[in-house]
C-alpha positions in Angstrom: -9.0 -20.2 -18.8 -9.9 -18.6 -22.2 -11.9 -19.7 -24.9 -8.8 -21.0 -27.0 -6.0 -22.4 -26.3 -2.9 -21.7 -29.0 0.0 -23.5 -29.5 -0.1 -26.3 -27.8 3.0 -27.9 -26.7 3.2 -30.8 -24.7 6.1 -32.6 -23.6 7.9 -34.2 -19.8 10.3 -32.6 -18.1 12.1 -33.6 -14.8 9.3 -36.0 -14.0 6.5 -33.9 -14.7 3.8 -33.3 -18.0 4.6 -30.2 -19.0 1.6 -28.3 -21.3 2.5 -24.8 -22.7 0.1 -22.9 -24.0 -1.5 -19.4 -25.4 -4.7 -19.1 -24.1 -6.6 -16.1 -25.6 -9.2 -14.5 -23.6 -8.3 -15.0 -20.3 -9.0 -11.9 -17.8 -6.9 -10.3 -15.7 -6.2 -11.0 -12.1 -4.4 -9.0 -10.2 -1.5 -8.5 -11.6 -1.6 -11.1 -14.1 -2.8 -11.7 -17.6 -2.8 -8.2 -18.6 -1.4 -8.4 -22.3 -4.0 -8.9 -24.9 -2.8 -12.8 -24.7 -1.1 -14.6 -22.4 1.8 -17.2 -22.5 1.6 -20.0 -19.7 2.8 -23.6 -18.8 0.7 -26.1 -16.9 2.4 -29.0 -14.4 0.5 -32.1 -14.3 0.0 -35.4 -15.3 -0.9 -36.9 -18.7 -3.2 -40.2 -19.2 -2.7 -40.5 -22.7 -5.1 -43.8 -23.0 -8.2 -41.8 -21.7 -7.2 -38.2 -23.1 -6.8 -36.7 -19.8 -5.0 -33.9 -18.6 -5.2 -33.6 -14.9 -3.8 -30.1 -13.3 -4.5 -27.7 -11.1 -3.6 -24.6 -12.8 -1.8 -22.7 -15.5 1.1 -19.9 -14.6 3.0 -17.6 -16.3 5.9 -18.7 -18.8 6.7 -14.8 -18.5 5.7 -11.8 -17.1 6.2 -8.9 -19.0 4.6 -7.8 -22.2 5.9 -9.4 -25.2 5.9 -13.1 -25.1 3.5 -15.5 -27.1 3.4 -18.7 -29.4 6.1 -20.3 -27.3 7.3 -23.5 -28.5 9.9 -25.9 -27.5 12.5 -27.9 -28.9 15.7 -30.0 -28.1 19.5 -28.8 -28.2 22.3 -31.7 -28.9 22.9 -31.6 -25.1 19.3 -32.9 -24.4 18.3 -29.4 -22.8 14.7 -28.8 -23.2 15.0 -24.8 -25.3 12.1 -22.9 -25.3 11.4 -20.1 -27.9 8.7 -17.6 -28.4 7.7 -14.1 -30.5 7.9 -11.2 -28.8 4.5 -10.0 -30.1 1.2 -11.1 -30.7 -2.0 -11.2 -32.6 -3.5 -7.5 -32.7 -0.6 -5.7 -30.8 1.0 -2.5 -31.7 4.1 -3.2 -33.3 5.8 -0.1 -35.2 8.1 -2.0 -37.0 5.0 -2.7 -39.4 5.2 0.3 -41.3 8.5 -1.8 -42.0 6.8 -4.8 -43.1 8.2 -6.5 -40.2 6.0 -8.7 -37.6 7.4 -8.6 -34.4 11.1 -10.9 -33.3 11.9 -13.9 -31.6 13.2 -14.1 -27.9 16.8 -15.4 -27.3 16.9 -19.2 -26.6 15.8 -20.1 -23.1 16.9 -23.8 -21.2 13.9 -24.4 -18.9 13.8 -26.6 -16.3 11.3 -27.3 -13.2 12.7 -26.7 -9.5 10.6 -27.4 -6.7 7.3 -27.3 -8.9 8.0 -24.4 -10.6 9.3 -23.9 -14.2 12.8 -21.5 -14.2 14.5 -20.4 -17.5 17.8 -19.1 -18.3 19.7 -18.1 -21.5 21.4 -21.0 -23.2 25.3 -20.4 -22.9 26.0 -20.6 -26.5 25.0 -16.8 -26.1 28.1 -16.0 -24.1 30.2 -16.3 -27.4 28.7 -13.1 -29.0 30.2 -11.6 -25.6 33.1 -8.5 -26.3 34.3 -5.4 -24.4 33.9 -6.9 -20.8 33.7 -3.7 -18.0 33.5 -5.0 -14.3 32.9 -3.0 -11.1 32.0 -5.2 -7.5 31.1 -3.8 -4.1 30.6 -0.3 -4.4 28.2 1.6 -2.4 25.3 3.2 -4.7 22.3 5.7 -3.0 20.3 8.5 -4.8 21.3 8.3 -8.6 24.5 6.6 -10.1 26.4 5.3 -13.8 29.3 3.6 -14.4 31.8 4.2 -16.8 31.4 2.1 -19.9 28.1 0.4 -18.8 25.8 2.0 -21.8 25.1 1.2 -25.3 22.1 -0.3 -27.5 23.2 -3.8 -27.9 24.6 -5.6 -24.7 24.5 -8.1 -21.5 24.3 -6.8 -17.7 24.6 -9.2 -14.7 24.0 -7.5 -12.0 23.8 -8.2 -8.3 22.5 -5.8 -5.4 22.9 -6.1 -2.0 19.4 -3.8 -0.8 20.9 -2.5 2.6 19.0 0.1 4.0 16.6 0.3 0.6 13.1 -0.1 -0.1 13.2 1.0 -3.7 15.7 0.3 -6.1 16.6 -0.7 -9.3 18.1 1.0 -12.9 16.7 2.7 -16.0 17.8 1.6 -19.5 18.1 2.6 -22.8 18.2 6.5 -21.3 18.6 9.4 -23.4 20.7 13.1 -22.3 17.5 14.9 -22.5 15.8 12.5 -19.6 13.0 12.4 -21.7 13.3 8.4 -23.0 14.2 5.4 -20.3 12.5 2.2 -19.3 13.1 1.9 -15.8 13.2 -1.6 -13.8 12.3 -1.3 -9.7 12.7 -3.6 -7.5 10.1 -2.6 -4.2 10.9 -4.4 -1.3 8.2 -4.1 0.5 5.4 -5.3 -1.6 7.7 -8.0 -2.9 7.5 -7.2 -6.1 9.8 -6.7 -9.6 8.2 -3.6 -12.2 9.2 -3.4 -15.7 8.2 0.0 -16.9 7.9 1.6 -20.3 5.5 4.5 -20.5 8.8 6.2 -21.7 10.6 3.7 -23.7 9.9 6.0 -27.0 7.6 4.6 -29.5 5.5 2.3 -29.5 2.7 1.4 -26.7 3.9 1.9 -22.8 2.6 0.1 -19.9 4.0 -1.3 -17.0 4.0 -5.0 -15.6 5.1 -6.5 -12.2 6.0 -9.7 -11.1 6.1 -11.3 -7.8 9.6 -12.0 -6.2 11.3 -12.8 -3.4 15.1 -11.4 -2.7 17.7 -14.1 -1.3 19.4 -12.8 1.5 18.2 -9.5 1.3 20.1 -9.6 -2.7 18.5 -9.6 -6.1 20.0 -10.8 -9.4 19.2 -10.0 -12.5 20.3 -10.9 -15.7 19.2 -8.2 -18.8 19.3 -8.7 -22.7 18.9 -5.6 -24.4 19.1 -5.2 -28.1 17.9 -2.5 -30.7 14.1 -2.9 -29.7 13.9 -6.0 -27.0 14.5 -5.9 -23.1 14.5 -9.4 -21.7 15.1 -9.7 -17.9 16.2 -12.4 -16.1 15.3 -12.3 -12.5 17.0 -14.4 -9.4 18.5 -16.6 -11.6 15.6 -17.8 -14.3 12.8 -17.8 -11.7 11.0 -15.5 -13.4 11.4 -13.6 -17.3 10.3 -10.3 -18.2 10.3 -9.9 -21.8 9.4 -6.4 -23.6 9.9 -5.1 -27.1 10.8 -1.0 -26.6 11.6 1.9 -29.4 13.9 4.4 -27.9 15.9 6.6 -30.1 19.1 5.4 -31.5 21.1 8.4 -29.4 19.5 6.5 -26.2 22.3 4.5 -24.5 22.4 5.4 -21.0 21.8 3.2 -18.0 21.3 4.4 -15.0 21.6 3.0 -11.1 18.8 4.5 -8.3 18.0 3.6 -5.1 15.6 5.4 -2.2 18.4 4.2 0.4 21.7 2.8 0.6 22.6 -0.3 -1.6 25.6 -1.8 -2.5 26.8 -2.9 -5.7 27.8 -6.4 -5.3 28.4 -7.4 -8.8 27.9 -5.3 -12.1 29.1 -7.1 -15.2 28.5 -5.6 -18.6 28.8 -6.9 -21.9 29.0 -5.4 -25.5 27.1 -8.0 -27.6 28.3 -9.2 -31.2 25.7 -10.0 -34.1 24.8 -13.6 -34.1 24.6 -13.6 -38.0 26.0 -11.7 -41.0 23.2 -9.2 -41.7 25.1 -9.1 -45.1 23.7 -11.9 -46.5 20.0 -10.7 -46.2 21.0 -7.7 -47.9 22.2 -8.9 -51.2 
């Protein structure tokens, strides 16, 4: 479990004791807990007159590799909105040759469904939505893009029907040359959802997997990408991928694969607005 636990924030949410937490120095297993420090959440139950905190174990708040110092708060609706910043202590962020430290993830609603903790964007992001492109059903194997789906700063909902596949997925933020592009793969067999990006340009590469589960035999997925940030939602919050990545500005592409047949089912793609007038810092 560490030898410190950071950030502490402690709270109940839909009947459960809810403790999220940084814990630094805990090892890697598996697949898991391979960034330098982790980010994970705790269900349990809290007797506040002895000081006890009875659980069984901690899990992941999210599994790829930029997420710590998460901390929660309320929105006027009485959602529970967690927040964290995608770094941490001792990682390599270029943007310090900037005199920058890193970002903040997009607001997140969590919530706890059959003992485990799902997030999903709050919808107040849907208002910096613009340029709306739709495609639905169409039948995708070897290599595929779609007109108008590309760009630096943007929204995808997808949703892929895997057919006759047992690798699929896309690769982001691609450049003409094919020599930038941070891939996501879904591999059906082993169950399992890979966020790679040993080619994402500068900065340090990597790759992290998370387990998951397709539902009826389709996998949605939610992505966030902005000038230097990927977040990924996967089947509808039940797990987050969250990675900051340096490609250069001329890299816009995306890019549909698949080993097999898959089909298309949904493929929604948003321009994204600035939340805030970046003029105001300037002056």
């Amino acid at each position: 479990m560490g030898y410190m636990w950071e950030c502490p924030d402690l709270f109940q949410l839909d009947g459960y004791d809810v403790l999220v937490m940084s814990p630094q120095g805990v090892m890697p297993e598996g697949d898991l807990y391979h960034n330098l420090h982790q980010s994970v959440y705790a269900l349990g139950d809290l007797d506040v007159d002895k000081g006890i905190f009875d659980f069984n174990h901690f899990q992941p708040l999210d599994y790829g590799f930029d997420f710590y110092a998460p901390q929660t708060t309320f929105d006027d609706k009485g959602n529970r909105i967690l927040l964290a910043w995608m770094a941490m202590w001792e990682s390599d962020m270029p943007e310090q040759d900037d005199y920058w430290a890193g970002a903040i993830t997009i607001p997140r609603i969590i919530s706890i469904e059959d003992g485990q903790l799902k997030s999903v964007p709050v919808p107040e992001l849907k208002s910096l939505r613009c340029d709306h492109i739709s495609y639905e059903n169409v039948e995708v194997e070897s290599e595929c893009t779609f007109e108008g789906v590309e760009g630096t700063s943007l929204e995808l909902n997808v949703v892929i029907d895997s057919k006759d596949a047992s690798a699929f997925g896309m690769r982001v933020r691609c450049n003409e040359s094919e020599t930038e592009e941070t891939k996501l793969l879904y591999d059906v067999k082993q169950e399992v959802f890979i966020l790679d990006r040993n080619h994402s340009g500068a900065g340090p590469g990597g790759i992290r997997r998370a387990p998951l589960s397709l539902k009826d035999g389709r996998l949605h997925l939610r992505v966030f990408i902005d000038q230097s940030s990927l977040e990924v939602f996967l089947q509808n919050g039940e797990k987050v991928m969250t990675a900051r990545i340096y490609p250069g500005k001329n890299s816009e592409g995306i890019q549909f694969f698949s080993d097999d047949k898959i089909e298309m089912v949904q493929l929604d793609k948003w321009s994204l607005n600035q939340s805030i007038d970046v003029t105001e810092f300037n002056k």
